[in-house]
C-alpha positions as CSV (number, residue, x, y, z in Angstrom):
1,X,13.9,-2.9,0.9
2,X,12.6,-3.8,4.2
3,X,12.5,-3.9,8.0
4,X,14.8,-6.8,8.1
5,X,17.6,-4.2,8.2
6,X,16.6,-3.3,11.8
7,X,18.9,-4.5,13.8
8,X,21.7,-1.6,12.8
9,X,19.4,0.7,14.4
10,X,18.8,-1.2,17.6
11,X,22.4,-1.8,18.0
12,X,24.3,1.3,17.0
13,X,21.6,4.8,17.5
14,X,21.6,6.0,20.9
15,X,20.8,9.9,21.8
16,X,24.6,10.5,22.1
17,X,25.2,9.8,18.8
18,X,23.8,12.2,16.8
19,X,26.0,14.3,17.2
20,X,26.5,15.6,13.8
21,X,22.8,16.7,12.3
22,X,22.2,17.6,8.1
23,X,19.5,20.1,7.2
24,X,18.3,20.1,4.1
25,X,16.2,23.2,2.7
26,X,17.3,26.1,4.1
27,X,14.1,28.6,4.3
28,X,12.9,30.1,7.4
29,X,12.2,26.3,9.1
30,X,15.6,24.8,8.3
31,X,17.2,27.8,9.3
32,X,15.9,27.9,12.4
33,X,16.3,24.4,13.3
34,X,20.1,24.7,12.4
35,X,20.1,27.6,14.5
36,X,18.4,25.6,17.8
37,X,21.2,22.2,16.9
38,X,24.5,24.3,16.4
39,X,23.4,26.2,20.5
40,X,23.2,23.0,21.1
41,X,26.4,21.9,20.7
42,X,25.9,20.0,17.2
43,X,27.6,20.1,14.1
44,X,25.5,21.1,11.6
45,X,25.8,20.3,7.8
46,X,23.3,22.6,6.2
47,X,22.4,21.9,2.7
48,X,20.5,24.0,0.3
49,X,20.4,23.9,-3.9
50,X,20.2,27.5,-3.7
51,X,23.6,29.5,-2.8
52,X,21.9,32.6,-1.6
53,X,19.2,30.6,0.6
54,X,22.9,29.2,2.7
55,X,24.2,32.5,2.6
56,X,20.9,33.5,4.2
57,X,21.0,31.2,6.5
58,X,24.5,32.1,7.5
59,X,23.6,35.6,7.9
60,X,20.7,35.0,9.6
61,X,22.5,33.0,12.5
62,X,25.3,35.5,12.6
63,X,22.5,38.1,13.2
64,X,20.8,36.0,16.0
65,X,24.1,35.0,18.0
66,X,25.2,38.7,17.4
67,X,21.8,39.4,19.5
68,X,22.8,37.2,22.0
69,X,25.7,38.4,22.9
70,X,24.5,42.0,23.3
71,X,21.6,40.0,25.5
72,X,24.0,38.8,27.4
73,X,23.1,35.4,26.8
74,X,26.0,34.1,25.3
75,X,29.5,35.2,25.7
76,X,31.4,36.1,21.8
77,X,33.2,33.4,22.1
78,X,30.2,31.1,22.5
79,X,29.2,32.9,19.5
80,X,31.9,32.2,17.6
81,X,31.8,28.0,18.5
82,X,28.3,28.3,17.6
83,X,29.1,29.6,14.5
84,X,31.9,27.5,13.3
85,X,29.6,24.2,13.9
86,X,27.1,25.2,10.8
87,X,28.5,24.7,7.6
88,X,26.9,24.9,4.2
89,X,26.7,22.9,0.9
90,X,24.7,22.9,-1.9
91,X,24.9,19.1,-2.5
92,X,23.4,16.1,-0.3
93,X,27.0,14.1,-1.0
94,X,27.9,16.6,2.5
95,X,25.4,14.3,4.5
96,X,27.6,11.1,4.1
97,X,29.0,11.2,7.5
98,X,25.5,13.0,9.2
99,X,24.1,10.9,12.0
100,X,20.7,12.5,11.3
101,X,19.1,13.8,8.1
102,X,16.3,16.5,9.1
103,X,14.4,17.5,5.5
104,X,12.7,20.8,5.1
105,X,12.3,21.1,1.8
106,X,9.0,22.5,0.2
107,X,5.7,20.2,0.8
108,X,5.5,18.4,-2.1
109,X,5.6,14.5,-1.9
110,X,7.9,14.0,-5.6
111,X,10.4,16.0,-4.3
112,X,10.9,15.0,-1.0
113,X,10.4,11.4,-2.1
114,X,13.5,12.2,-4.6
115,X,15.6,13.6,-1.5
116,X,15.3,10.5,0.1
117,X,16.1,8.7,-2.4
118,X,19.2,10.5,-2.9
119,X,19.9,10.7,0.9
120,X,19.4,6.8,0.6
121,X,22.6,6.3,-1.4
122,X,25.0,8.8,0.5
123,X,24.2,8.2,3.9
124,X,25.4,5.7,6.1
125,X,22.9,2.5,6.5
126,X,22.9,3.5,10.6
127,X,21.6,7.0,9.7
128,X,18.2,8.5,10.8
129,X,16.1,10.1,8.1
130,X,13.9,12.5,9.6
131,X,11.0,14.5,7.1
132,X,9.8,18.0,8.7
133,X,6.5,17.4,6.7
134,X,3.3,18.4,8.6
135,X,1.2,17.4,6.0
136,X,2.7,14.1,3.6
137,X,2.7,10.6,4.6
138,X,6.0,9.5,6.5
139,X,5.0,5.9,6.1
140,X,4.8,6.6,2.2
141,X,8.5,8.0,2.6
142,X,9.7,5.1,4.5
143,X,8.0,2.8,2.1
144,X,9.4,4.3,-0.5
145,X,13.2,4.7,1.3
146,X,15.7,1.8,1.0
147,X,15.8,1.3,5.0
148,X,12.2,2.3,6.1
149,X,12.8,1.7,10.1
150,X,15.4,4.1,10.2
151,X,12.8,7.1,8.7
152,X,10.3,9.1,11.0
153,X,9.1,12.6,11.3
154,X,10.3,15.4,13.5
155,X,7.8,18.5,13.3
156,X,9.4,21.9,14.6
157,X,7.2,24.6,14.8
158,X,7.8,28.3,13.6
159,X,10.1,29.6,14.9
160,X,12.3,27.0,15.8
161,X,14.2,28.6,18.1
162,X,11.1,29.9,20.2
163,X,8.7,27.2,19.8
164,X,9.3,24.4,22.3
165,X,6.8,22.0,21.0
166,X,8.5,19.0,19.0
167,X,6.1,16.3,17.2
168,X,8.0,13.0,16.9
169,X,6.4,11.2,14.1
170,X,6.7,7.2,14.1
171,X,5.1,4.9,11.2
172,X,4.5,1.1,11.6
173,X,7.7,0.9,9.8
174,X,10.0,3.1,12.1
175,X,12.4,1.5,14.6
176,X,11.1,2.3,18.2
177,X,15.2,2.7,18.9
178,X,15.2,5.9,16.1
179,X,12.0,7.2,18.0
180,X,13.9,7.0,20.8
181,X,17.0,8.6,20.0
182,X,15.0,11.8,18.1
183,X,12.8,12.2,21.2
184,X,16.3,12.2,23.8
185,X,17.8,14.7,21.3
186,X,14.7,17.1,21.4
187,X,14.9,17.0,25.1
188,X,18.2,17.7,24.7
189,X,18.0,20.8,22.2
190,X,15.4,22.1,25.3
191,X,12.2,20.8,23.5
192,X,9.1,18.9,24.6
193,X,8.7,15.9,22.1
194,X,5.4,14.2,22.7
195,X,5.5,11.0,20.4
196,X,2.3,10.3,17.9
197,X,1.3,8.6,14.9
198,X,1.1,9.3,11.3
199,X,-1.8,10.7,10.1
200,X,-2.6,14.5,8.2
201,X,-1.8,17.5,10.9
202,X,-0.2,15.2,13.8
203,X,-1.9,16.8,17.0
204,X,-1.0,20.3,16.4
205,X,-1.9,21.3,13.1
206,X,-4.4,18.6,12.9
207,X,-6.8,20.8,15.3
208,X,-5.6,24.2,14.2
209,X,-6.2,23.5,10.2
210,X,-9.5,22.1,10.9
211,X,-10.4,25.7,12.8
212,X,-8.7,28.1,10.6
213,X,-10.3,26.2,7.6
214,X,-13.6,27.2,9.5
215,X,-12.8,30.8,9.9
216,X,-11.9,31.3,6.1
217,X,-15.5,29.7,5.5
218,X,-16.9,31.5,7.8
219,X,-15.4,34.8,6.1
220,X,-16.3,34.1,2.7
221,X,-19.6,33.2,3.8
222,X,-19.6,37.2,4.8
223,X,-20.7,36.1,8.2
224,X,-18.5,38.6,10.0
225,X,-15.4,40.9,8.9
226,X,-11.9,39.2,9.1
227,X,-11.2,42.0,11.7
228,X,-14.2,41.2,13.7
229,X,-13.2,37.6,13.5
230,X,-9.4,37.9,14.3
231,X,-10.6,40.0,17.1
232,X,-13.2,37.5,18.5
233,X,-10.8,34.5,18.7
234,X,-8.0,36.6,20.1
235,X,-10.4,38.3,22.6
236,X,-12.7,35.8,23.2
237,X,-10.4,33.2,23.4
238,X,-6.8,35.2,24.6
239,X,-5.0,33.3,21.2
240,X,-2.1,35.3,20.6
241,X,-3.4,35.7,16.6
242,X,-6.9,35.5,15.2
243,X,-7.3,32.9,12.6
244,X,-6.9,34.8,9.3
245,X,-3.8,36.7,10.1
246,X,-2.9,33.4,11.4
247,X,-3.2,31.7,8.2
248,X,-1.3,34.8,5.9
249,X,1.4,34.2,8.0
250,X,1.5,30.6,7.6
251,X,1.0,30.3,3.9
252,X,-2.5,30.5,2.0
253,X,-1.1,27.7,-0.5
254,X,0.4,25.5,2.9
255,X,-2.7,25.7,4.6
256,X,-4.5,24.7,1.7
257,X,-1.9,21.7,1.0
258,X,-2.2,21.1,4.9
259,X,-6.2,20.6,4.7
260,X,-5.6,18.7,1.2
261,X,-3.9,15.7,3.0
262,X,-6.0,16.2,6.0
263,X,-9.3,15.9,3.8
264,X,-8.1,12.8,1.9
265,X,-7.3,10.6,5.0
266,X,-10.3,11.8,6.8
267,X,-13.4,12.9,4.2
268,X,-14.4,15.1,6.8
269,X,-16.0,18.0,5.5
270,X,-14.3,20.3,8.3
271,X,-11.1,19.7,6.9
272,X,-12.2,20.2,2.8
273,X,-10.6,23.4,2.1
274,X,-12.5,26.3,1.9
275,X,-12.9,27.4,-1.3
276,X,-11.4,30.7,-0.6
277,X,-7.9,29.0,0.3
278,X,-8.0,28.0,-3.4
279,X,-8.7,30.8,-5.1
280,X,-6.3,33.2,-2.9
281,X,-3.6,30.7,-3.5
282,X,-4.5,30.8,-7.4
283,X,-4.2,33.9,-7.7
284,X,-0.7,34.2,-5.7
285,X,-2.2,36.0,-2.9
286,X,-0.7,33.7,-0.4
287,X,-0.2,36.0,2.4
288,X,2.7,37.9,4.4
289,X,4.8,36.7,1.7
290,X,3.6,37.9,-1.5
291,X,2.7,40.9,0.5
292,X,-1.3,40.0,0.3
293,X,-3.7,37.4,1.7
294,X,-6.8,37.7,3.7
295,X,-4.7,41.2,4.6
296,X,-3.0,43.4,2.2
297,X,0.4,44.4,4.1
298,X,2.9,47.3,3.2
299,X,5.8,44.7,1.4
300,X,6.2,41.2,0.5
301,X,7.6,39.3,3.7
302,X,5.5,42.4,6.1
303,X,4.1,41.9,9.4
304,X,2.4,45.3,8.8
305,X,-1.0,45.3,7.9
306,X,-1.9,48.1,5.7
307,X,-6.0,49.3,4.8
308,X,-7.5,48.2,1.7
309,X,-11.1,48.0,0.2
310,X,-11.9,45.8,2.5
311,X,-10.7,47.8,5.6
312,X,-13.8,48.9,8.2
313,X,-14.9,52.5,6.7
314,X,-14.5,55.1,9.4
315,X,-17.8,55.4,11.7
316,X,-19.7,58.3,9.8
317,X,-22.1,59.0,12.2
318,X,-25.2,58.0,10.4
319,X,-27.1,55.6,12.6
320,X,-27.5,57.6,15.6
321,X,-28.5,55.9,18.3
322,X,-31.2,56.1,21.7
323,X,-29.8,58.0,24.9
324,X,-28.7,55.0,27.7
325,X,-28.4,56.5,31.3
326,X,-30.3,53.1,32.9
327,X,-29.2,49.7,32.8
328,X,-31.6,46.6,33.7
329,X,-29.6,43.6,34.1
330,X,-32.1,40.1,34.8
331,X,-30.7,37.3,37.2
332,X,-28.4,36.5,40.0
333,X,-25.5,34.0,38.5
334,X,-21.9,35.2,37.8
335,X,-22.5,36.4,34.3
336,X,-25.8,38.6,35.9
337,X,-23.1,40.0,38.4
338,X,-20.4,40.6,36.1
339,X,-22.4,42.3,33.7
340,X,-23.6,44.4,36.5
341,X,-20.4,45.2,37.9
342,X,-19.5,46.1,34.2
343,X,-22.1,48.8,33.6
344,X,-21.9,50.1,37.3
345,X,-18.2,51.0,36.8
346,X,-19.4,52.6,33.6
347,X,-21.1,55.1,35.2
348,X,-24.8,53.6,34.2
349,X,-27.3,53.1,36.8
350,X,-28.1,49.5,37.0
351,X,-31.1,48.1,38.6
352,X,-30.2,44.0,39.2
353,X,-32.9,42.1,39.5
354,X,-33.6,38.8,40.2
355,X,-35.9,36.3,41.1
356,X,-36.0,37.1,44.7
357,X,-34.8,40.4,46.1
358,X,-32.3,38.2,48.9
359,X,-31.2,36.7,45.3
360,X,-30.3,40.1,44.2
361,X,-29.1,41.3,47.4
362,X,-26.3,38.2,47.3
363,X,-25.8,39.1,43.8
364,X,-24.7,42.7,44.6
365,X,-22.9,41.1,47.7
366,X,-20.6,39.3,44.9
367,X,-19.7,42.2,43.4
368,X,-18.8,44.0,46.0
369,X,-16.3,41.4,47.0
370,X,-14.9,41.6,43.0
371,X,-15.1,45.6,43.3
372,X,-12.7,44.9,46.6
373,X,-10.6,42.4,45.1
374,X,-9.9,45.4,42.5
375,X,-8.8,48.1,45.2
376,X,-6.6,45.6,47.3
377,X,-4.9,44.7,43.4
378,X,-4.5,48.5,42.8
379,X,-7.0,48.3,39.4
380,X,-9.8,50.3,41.5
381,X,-9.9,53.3,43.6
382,X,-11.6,52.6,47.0
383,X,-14.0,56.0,45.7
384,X,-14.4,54.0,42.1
385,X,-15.6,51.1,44.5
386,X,-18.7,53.0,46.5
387,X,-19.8,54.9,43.6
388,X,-20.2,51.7,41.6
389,X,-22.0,49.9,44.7
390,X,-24.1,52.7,44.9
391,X,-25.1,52.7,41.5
392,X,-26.8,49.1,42.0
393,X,-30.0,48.8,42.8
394,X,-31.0,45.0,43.8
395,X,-34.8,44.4,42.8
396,X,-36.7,41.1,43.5
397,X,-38.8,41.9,40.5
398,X,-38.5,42.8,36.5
399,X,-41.3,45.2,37.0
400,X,-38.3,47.5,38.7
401,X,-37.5,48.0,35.0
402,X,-40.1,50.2,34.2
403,X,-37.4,52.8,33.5
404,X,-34.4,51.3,32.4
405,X,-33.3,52.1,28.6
406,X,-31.4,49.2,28.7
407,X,-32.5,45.5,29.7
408,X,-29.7,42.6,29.7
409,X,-30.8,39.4,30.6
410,X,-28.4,36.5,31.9
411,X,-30.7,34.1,32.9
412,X,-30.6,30.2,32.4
413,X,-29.5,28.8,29.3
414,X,-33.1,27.7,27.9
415,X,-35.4,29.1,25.2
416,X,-38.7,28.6,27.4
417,X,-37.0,30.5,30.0
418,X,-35.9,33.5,28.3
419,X,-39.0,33.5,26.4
420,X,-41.0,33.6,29.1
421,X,-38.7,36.8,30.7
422,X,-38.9,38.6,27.1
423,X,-42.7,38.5,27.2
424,X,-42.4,40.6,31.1
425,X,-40.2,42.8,29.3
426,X,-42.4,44.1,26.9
427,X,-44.8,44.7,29.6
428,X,-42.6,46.5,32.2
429,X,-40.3,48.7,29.7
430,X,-40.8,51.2,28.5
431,X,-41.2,52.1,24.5
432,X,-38.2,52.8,23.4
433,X,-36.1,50.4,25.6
434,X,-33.6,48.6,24.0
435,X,-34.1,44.9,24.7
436,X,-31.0,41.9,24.8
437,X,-30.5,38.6,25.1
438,X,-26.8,37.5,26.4
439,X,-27.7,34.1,25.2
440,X,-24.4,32.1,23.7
441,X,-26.2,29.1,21.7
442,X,-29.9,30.3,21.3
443,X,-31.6,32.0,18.7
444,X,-32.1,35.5,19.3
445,X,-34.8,36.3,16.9
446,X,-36.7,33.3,18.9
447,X,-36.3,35.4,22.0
448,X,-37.5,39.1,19.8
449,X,-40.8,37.2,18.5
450,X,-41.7,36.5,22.4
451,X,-42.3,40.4,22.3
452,X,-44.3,42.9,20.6
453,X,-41.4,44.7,19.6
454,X,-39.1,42.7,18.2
455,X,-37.0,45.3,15.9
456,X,-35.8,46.4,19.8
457,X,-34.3,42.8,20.6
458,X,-30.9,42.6,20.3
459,X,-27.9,40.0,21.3
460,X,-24.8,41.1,23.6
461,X,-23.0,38.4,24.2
462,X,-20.4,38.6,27.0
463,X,-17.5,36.4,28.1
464,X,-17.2,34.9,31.4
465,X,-15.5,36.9,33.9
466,X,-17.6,39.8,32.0
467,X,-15.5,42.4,34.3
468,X,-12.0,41.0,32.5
469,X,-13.3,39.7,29.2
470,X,-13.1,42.1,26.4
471,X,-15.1,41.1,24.0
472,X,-18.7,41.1,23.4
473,X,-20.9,39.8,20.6
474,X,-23.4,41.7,19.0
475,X,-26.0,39.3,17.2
476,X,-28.5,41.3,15.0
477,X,-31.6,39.5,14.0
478,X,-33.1,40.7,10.7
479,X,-35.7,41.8,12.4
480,X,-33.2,44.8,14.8
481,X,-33.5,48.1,14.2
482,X,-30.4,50.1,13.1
483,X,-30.7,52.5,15.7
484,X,-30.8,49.7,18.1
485,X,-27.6,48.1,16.7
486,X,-26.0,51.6,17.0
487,X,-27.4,52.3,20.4
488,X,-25.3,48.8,21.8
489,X,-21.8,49.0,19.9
490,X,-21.9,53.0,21.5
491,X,-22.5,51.5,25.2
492,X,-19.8,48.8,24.3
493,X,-16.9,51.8,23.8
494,X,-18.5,53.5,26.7
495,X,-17.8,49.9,29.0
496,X,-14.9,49.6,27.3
497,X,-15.4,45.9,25.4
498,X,-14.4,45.6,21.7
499,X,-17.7,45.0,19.6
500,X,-17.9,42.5,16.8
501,X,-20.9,42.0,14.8
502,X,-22.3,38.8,13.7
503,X,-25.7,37.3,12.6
504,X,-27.8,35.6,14.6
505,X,-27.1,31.7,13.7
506,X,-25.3,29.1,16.4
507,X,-22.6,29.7,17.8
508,X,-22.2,33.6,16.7
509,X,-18.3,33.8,15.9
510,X,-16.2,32.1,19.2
511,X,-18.2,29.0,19.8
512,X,-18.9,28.3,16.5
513,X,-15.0,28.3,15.9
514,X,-13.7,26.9,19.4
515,X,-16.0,24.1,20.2
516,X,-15.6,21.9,16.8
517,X,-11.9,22.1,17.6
518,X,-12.7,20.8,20.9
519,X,-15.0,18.1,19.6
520,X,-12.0,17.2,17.1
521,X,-9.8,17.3,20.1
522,X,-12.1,14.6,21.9
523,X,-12.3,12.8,18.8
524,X,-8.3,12.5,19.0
525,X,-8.8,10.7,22.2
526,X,-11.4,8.5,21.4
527,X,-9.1,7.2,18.4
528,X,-6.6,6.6,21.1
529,X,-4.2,8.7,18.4
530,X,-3.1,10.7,21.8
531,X,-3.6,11.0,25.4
532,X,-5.1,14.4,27.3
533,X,-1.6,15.6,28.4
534,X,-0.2,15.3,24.9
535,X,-2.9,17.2,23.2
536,X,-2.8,19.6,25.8
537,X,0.4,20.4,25.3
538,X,0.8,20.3,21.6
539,X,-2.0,23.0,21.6
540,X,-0.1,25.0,24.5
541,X,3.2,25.1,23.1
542,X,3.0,24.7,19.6
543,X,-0.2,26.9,19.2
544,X,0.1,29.5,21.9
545,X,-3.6,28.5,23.4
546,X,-3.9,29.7,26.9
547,X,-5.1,26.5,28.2
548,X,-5.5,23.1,26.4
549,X,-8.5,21.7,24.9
550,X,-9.2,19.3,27.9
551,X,-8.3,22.3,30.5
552,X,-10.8,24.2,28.6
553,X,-13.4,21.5,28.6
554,X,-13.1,21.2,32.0
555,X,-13.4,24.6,32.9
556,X,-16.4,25.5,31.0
557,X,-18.3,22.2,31.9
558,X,-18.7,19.4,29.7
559,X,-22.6,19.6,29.9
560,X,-22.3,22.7,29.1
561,X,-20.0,22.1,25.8
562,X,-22.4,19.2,24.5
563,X,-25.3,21.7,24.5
564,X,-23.1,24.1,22.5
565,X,-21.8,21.7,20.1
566,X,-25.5,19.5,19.7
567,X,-27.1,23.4,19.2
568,X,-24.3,23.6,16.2
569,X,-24.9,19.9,14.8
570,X,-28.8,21.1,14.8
571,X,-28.5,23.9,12.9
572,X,-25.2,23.1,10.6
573,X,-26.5,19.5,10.0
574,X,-22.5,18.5,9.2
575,X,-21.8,15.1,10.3
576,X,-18.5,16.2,11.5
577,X,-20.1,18.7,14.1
578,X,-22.1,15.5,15.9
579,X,-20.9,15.7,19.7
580,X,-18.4,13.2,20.5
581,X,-19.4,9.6,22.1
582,X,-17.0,10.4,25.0
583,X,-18.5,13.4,25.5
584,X,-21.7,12.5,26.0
585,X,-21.1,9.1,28.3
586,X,-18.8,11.6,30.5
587,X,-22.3,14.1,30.7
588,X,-24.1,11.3,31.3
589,X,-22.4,9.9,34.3
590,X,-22.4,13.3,35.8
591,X,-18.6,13.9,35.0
592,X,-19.2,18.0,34.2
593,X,-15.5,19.2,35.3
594,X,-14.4,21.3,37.8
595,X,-17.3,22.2,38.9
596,X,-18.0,18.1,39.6
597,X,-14.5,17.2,40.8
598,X,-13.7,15.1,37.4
599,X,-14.1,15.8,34.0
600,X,-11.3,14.8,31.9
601,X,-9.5,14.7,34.5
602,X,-10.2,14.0,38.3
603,X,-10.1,17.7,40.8
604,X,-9.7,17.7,44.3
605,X,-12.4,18.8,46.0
606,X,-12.7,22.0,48.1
């Protein structure tokens, strides 16, 4: 047992020659990876213990050719080539003369460690050994395998056939020449391998575990409602799933087995599993497929979530709420403007004010150009667009609020600052007024005891552009009245956001969730584990994030991220929330982003 066997690999693998591919395990992943080899053009040897798991598999890639061909996409007799390249077995003696062994059995180390072995004895000493694991040591496989350089990992993500990410996993043990080879043949199957190491997660799953392992803690901590968190990160965010429903679909018991590894390589407390995951996978409730998770759905295997106790009762009308016809909105940035803009389309009267009234004039100047972008893109009637105008008033003074019902402030980011605005507040509005903060990191019950009213202070925290951002965060201190909290989730339907509620502790629900990933993501970086491009694009393409961690980082500014993520390392005091060293020498030599011309990566200037 040994590397000294090498040189068969170096001499005899190229990308050409795998040209005849065994699966073993034929669930929903080895299925679908059969499926994306036999389009491809390979033979596939598809081997499952289980007879009625190959006849599945069979009938499920009958079923997707069959929908081909009434696509279009392929012609019957493509379908029929396709379908004569994927046979099935139910012993591994039928990968003898299989240039590449892909294993997708269940995670569990024993048996996949016996799979090799067998594998070992029946396959030809040239043959690649590839493990689908996400979350088991590949160089503990290969150490364990007779030929260790010829065994790496090759991560598909679900589904195969629509997911274009492909992790290529190489060990200190695995012949560059086999990385090679698996990487041409991803390209190949239409796939973008990006090539990393082997630790817990890889790229992919290694930031998404660590961040759906926060939500579930964050849930059980009764924070917020799974709904109001699913709908933050997908709203907030634009992730094509919130994190719960996320994690019923992949597995309750994977993702705990996932954060298992991932905890025992890393003793980060970010990746400990939650003890939630534990006791849902106990008790069988391990999501979409036992028909119950985080989400109880109408049968086992369901996409369709169905209510249960824990569903959101039906508003009953009991916490009425105070009469909003005026709208204060404090400052002149692009949140101040967008949150104007918001309301004035609304049909409120807004009174913009900000430090100057030319401030507030350029203000209102911005959003008329926004209003105009909106008619010429057909979203706006040019009559939608004057009324709105005319509904803003620009003031050069808070005292022009004497009236409003409604304040909003969207000032600078700094608890002096709004402080300071919170105590004019309480002397220019009126009794009665409702009173919030838009603040993303601060605490809002800081910015209520700057007034004499504090049971009228509330946060509403919008998402940059506010006009196209749908979500808003409503962050009661216990010090808010009910009436008050009622009073801001009815002007929320009548702007037409989607309210979540949350308690008023860093972070509120997104940034608490997205900027630990990013710090993780940094933290990738710094361990030279990846580069920016690679990461980006695992997170792009294997998770369905709109932009990558390092495009996002960019975009928002980094100085602007550290604050965030040192405001959560304050209050959480977890040693895995302290800002990245990269991040902070970047801040420090003024490398902010975009908005600088480099960041993570280098802009061109306008």
């Amino acid at each position: 047992m040994g590397p000294q066997s090498t040189p068969d690999l170096s001499t005899e693998v190229s990308p050409l020659s795998l040209s005849t591919v065994a699966v073993v395990g034929l669930g929903t992943m080895g299925t679908g990876i059969a499926e994306v080899l036999t389009r491809a053009g390979r033979e596939v040897i598809g081997i499952d213990t289980d007879e009625a798991a190959a006849r599945n598999a069979v009938a499920t890639l009958e079923g997707a050719t069959a929908h081909a061909v009434r696509r279009e996409r392929i012609t019957e007799q493509e379908r029929q080539d396709i379908l004569a390249r994927f046979r099935t077995f139910t012993d591994l003696q039928a990968a003898a003369d299989a240039d590449l062994v892909i294993e997708v059995v269940p995670e569990d180390y024993e048996l996949k460690r016996q799979v090799f072995a067998e594998l070992d004895a029946v396959v030809r000493p040239d043959t690649i050994l590839a493990t689908g694991t996400n979350a088991l040591s590949v160089t503990r496989l290969a150490a364990d395998s007779q030929r260790p350089e010829r065994v790496l990992g090759v991560h598909f993500f679900n589904p195969a056939p629509a997911m274009k990410l492909v992790e290529v996993v190489s060990s200190v043990l695995t012949a560059p020449t086999a990385v090679a080879a698996v990487t041409e043949l991803a390209r190949d199957l239409g796939k973008d391998p990006i090539a990393v190491g082997d630790r817990p997660g890889f790229v992919a799953d290694g930031l998404l575990f660590g961040y759906l392992n926060q939500a579930a803690a964050m849930y059980e901590s009764k924070y917020a409602t799974r709904e109001d968190i699913d709908a933050a990160m997908r709203l907030g965010c634009g992730l094509p799933m919130g994190p719960l429903a996320l994690l019923d679909l992949i597995g309750v018991d994977t993702a705990r087995t996932v954060l298992e590894a991932m905890y025992a390589e890393s003793n980060d407390r970010l990746h400990a599993p939650a003890p939630i995951l534990g006791q849902l996978a106990e008790a069988g409730l391990t999501g979409r497929k036992a028909g119950r998770g985080f989400y109880t759905y109408d049968a086992p295997g369901s996409a369709t979530v169905v209510p249960d106790a824990k569903s959101p009762a039906a508003a009953d009308g009991t916490a009425a709420g105070r009469t909003v016809t005026g709208v204060g909105v404090a400052g002149s940035g692009t949140m101040a403007s967008g949150i104007a803009e918001v309301f004035a389309k609304a049909g409120y009267k807004v009174v913009l004010a900000a430090r100057s009234l030319e401030k507030a004039e350029l203000a209102k100047a911005r959003i008329a150009k926004s209003l105009g972008r909106s008619v010429d893109k057909g979203r706006l009637t040019a009559e939608a667009r004057d009324a709105a105008l005319a509904a803003i008033t620009p003031a050069g003074s808070l005292d022009a609020f004497a009236d409003v019902d409604l304040a909003v402030e969207a000032v600078a980011e700094d608890l002096t600052v709004k402080q300071e605005l919170f105590k004019t507040l309480d002397k220019v509005c009126k009794p009665g007024a409702v009173l919030a903060t838009t603040t993303s990191s601060l605490p809002v019950v800081a910015c209520a005891r700057a007034t004499s009213r504090p049971q009228d202070v509330i946060g509403m925290h919008f998402f940059n552009p506010a006009p196209a951002m749908k979500l808003v965060e409503i962050v009661r201190t216990v010090l808010t009245a009910d009436d008050v909290h009622a009073t801001v989730r009815a002007v929320c339907a009548k702007v037409r956001k989607h309210p979540v509620d949350c308690g008023d502790r860093a972070g509120f629900i997104v940034n608490a969730l997205l900027f630990p990933y990013l710090n993780n993501a940094i933290k990738m970086v710094e361990e030279h584990y990846a580069t920016l491009d690679d990461i980006d694009a695992a997170m792009k393409l294997g998770g369905g994030y709109p932009m990558g961690p390092f495009e996002l980082l960019d975009v928002v500014g980094l100085d602007v991220s550290l604050a965030i993520e040192k405001v959560l390392h304050a209050e959480f005091r977890d040693p895995g929330l302290a800002p990245s060293p990269l991040l902070e020498h970047l801040v420090a030599a003024g490398c902010l982003g975009r908005k600088t011309g480099r960041g993570f990566r280098e802009y061109a200037r306008r």
